[in-house]
N, C-alpha and C positions, 0 to 999 in steps of 0.2 A: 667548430666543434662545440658540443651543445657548453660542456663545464667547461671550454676554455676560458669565460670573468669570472664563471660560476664560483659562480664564484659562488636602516640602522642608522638622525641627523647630526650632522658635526656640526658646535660651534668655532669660531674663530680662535685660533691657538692664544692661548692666554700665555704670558712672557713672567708671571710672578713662579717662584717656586713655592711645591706644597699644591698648588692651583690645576683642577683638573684636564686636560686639553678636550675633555669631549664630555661635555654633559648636555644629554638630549631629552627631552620631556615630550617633543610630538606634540608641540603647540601647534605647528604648521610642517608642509615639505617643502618647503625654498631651497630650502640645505640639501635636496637630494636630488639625484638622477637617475632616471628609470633605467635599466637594464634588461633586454629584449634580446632574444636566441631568433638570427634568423631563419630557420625550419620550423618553430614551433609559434603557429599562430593563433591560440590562444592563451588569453595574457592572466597573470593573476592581481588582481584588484586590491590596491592600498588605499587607506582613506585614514581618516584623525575621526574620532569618535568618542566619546564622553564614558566613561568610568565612574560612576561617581561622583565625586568631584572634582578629577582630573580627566587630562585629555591621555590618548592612549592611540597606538600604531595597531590599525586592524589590518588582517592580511587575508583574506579567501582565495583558495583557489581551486577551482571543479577541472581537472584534464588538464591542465595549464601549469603556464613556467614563465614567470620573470621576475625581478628585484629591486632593490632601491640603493643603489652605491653614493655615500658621501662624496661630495665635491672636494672634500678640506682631506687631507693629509696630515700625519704627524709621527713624529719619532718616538719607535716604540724602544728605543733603549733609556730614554726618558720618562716613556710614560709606559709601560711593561704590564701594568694590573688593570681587568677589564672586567666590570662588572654590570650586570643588567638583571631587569625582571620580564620574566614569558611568562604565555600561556597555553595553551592550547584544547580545540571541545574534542576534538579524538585522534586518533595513532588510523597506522595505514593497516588494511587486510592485507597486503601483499608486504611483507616483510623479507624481504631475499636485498637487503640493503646493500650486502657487497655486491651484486650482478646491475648489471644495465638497467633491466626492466622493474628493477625496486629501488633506483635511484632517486626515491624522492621523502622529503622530510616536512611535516607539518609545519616546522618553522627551524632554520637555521639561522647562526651570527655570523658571518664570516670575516677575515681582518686578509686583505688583498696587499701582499707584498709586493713593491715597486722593484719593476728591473731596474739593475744599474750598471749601465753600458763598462762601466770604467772598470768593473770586477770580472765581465763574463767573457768567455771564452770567443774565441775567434767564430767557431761554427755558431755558437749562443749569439752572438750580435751579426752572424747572416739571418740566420731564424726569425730573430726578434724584428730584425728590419723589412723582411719581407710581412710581417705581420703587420707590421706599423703602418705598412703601404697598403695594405689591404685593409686594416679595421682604422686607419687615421690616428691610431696610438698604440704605445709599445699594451700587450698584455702583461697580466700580473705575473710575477715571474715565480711566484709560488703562491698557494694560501690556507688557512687553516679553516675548518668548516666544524663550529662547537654549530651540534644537532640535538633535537630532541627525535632520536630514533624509534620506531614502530618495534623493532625488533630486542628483545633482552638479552640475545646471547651474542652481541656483539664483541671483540676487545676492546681496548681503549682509544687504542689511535688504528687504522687502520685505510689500504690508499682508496681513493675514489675511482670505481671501474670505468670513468672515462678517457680520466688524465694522472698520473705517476707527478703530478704537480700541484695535485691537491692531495692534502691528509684529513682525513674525518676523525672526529672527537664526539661521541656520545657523552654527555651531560645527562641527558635523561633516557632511557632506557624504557618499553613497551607502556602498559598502560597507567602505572602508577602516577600519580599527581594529577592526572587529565581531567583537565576545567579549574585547577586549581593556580593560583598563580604562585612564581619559584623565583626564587633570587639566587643567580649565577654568580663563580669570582672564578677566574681563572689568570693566568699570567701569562700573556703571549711568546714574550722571547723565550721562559723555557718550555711549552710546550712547542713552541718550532723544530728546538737546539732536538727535543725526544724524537720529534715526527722526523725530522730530514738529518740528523746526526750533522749539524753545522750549525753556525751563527745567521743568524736570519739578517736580510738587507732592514736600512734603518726606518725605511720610509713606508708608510703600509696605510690604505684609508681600509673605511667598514662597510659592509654589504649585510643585507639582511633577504632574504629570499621563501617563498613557502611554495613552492612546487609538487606539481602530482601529476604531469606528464607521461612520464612513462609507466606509474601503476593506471590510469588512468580513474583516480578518484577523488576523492574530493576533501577539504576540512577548512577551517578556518583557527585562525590563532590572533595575539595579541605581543604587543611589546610595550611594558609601561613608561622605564628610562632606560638609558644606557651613559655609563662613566667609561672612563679610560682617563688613569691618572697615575 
């Protein structure tokens, strides 16, 4: 299923307290792994590109879907607060964001929560393992998708018309700030505890994704840093 990862560089967990576990600049992609839908074969195009005088995560995608998930891991009841800077040069003409066919967002952050066999349900660890045998690892067993949405009359959290296992989170709304760049803060575990009414598993990496598959058009966006600390 397309949003089943659907589901942004980590550095190396830092062990001081106060220290942040993720601070990314987009010097390079080492730290990251592409993320590819196998029905949808075209891809969208990540690269490191100059800003001024820093480097900077560009993302275009024309019809296309796919992402960039951290390698590294980290505990978000530890590190709970996530802050980054976007951009984006425009919003989508097809704005029907809760249905299928407006499933797509110029730039999303997403924070990919780890299943963990030891909590889940009997039927949850058949599921999960037949998945593991088919995709070679367990999928995220929940995640949160903060958006820069086309659409303004979103609510706040609201589920993803693919999967009841992702929550959407509008940040920014239609065409205000476009081409402008915006510094986000959000705090993960309680937007989880809002989105799924529970405590969220401790373990979660980041994704970043700019998709336009299913409207079938096109934009390009930007990501300067991203913290989590």
């Amino acid at each position: 299923m397309k949003r089943f990862a659907c589901v942004a560089i980590l550095l190396p967990l830092f062990l001081q307290a106060g220290e942040p576990v993720l601070h990314e600049e987009f010097r390079s992609l080492d730290a990251w792994e592409r993320l590819t839908f196998p029905k949808i074969p075209d891809h969208t195009e990540y690269a490191i590109e100059a800003d001024d005088d820093r480097a900077v995560l560009r993302a275009e995608s024309r019809a296309s879907a796919s992402g960039l998930v951290s390698k590294d891991s980290f505990d978000v009841y530890a590190h709970p607060r996530m802050n980054w800077r976007w951009k984006v040069d425009n919003i989508y003409f097809n704005r029907n964001v809760r249905e299928k066919d407006g499933d797509d967002y110029p730039i999303r952050i997403y924070v990919l929560f780890e299943y963990d066999p030891d909590k889940a349900s009997f039927g949850q660890r058949v599921q999960y393992r037949a998945a593991r045998l088919l995709y070679g690892e367990y999928p995220p067993h929940r995640t949160l998708n903060y958006v820069w949405s086309s659409a303004e009359d979103t609510p706040d959290i609201y589920p993803n018309p693919f999967t009841d296992r992702a929550r959407m989170i509008p940040l920014r709304r239609g065409p205000a700030h476009v081409g402008e760049w915006v510094e986000e803060s959000v705090h993960i575990v309680e937007d989880y505890r809002r989105a799924f009414g529970e405590d969220p598993p401790r373990i979660a990496r980041i994704a970043i994704m700019n998709d336009s598959d299913n409207t079938g058009e096109a934009a390009v966006s930007w990501v300067d840093w991203i913290r989590a600390e």
